[in-house]
C-alpha positions in Angstrom: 0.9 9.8 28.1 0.0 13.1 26.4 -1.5 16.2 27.9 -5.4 16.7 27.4 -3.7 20.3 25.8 -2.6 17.4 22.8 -5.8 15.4 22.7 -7.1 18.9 22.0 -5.2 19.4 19.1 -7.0 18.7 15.4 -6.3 15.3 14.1 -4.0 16.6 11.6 -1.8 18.2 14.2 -1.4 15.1 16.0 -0.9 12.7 13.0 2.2 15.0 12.3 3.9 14.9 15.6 2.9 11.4 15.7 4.7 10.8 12.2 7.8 13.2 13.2 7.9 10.5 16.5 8.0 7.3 14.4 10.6 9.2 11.9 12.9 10.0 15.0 12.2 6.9 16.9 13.0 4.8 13.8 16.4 6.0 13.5 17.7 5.8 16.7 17.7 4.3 19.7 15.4 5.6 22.6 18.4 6.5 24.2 19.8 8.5 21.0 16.8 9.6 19.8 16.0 13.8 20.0 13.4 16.0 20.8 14.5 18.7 18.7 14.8 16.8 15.8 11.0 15.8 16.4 9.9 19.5 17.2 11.4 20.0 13.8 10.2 17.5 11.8 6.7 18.6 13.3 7.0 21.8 12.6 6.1 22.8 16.5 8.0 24.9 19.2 10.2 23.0 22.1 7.7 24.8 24.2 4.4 23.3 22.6 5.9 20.1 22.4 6.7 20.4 26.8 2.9 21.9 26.8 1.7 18.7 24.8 4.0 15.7 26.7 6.0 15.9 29.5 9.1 14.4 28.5 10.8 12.0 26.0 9.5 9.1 27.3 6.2 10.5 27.4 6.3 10.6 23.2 8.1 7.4 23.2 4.7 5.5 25.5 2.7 7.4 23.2 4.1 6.3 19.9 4.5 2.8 21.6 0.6 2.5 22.3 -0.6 3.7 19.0 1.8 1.3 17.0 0.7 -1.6 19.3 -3.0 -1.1 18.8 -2.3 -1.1 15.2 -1.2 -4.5 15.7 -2.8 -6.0 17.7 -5.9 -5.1 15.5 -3.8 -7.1 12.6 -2.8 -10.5 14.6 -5.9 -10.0 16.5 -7.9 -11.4 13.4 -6.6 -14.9 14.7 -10.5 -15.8 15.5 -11.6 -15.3 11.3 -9.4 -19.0 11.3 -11.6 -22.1 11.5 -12.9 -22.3 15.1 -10.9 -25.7 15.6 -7.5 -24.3 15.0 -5.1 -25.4 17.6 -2.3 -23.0 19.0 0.5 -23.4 16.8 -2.3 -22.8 13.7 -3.2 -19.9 15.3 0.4 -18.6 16.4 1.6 -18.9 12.3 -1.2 -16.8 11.2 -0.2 -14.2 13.9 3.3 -14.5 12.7 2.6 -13.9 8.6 0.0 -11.4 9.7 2.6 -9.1 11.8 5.5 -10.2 8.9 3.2 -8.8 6.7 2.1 -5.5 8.4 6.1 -4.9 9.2 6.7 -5.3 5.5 4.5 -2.6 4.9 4.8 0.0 8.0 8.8 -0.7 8.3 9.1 2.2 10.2 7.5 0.3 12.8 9.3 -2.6 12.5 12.4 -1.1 13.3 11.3 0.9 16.2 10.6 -2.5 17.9 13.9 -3.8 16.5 15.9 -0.5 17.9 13.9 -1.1 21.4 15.6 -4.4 21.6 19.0 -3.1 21.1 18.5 0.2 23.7 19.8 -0.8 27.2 18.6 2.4 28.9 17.1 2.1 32.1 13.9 3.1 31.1 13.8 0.9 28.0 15.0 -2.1 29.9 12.4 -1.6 32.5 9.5 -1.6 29.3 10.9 -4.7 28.3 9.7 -6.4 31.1 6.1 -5.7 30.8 4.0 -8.9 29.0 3.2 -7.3 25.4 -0.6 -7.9 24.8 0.1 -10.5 22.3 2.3 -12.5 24.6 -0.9 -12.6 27.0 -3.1 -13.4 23.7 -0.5 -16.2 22.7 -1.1 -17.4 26.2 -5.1 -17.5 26.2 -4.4 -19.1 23.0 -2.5 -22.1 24.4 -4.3 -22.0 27.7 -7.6 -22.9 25.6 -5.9 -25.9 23.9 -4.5 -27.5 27.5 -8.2 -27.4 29.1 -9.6 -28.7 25.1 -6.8 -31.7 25.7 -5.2 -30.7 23.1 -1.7 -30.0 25.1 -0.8 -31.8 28.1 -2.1 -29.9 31.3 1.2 -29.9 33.2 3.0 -27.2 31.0 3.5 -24.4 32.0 1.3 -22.2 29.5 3.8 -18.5 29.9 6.8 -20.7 30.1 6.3 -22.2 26.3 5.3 -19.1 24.7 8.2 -17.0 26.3 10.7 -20.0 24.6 9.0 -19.2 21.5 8.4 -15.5 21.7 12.4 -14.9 22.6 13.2 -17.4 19.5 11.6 -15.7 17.3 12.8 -12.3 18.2 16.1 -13.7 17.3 14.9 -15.0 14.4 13.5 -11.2 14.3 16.7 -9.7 14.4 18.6 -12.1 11.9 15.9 -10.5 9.3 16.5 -7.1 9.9 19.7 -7.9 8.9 19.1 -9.7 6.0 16.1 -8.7 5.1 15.0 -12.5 3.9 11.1 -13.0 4.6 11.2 -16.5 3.1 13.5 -17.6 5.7 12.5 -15.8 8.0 9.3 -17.7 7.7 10.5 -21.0 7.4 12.3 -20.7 10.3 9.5 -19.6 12.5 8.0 -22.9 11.3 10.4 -24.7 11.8 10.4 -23.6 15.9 6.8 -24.0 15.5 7.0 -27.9 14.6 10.2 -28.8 16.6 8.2 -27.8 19.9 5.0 -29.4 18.8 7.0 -32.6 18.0 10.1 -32.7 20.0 13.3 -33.8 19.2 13.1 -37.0 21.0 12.7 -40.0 18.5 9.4 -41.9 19.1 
């Protein structure tokens, strides 16, 4: 994380090399991605920017944890649904929320998009960590089994990794295509199919 020398810095100062970070780390790859073209973009010295962070993958934690508190404040707004929401409810409004906030910070979007095409080390090893809304999505289900509202032998982190890897593939199709409709729908459609099952009743 950055130096206290950075936290020191006027606002101003840090929105910019924050900004130059999500220009660079939108473009390209972890992996590809370069400090002088950051340095540049900020209008800073190499030197102040190894007096402000230690490395690249200082910046890159840094601009990770600001974007992700950013959303998590979005989908976090989960609770203003009606208190008897189940899950899945909950998990759509999470998904148009963050659909919506990528649709207008795309930036973002494709930072978390490039992430998931980088096979560094270092990226791969980032990759394994639970994101915060994988735990939330978790809670969130979690609450439903001990309400009866899901069955209490399934395994809570094994369903919302299923749904959480088909989405990101669902993720990736859009940033493609850039088709929000579908994109949507087909979220939904995940959503029912593991609600329901495909098992004819």
């Amino acid at each position: 994380m950055p130096k206290d020398t950075f936290f020191n810095l006027d606002g101003a100062k840090q929105k910019k090399i924050f900004e130059a970070a999500v220009d660079e780390f939108s473009q390209r790859r972890f992996s590809e991605a370069s400090i002088n073209q950051v340095v540049k973009n900020a209008g800073i010295s190499r030197g102040s920017f190894y007096q402000y962070f230690d490395n690249k993958e200082d910046l890159y934690l840094y601009t990770l944890k600001q974007i992700g508190k950013e959303k998590l404040n979005i989908i976090g707004r989960v609770g203003e649904l009606k208190p008897d929401a189940d899950f899945f409810d909950g998990y759509m409004y999470m998904f148009r929320a963050a659909l919506e906030w990528s649709t207008a910070k795309p930036e973002y979007y494709r930072i978390g998009m490039l992430m998931e095409l980088d096979d560094s080390r270092f990226v791969s090893e980032l990759r394994k960590a639970s994101p915060e809304g994988f735990l939330m999505l978790k809670g969130m289900l979690e609450k439903d089994m001990q309400l009866g509202r899901i069955r209490d032998d399934v395994d809570a982190g094994l369903v919302v990794d299923i749904i959480y890897t088909l989405n990101l593939y669902l993720l990736t199709q859009y940033f493609k295509e850039d088709n929000k409709a579908e994109l949507t729908e087909k979220a939904e459609e995940v959503i029912r199919i593991i609600k329901e099952g495909i098992v004819r009743k």
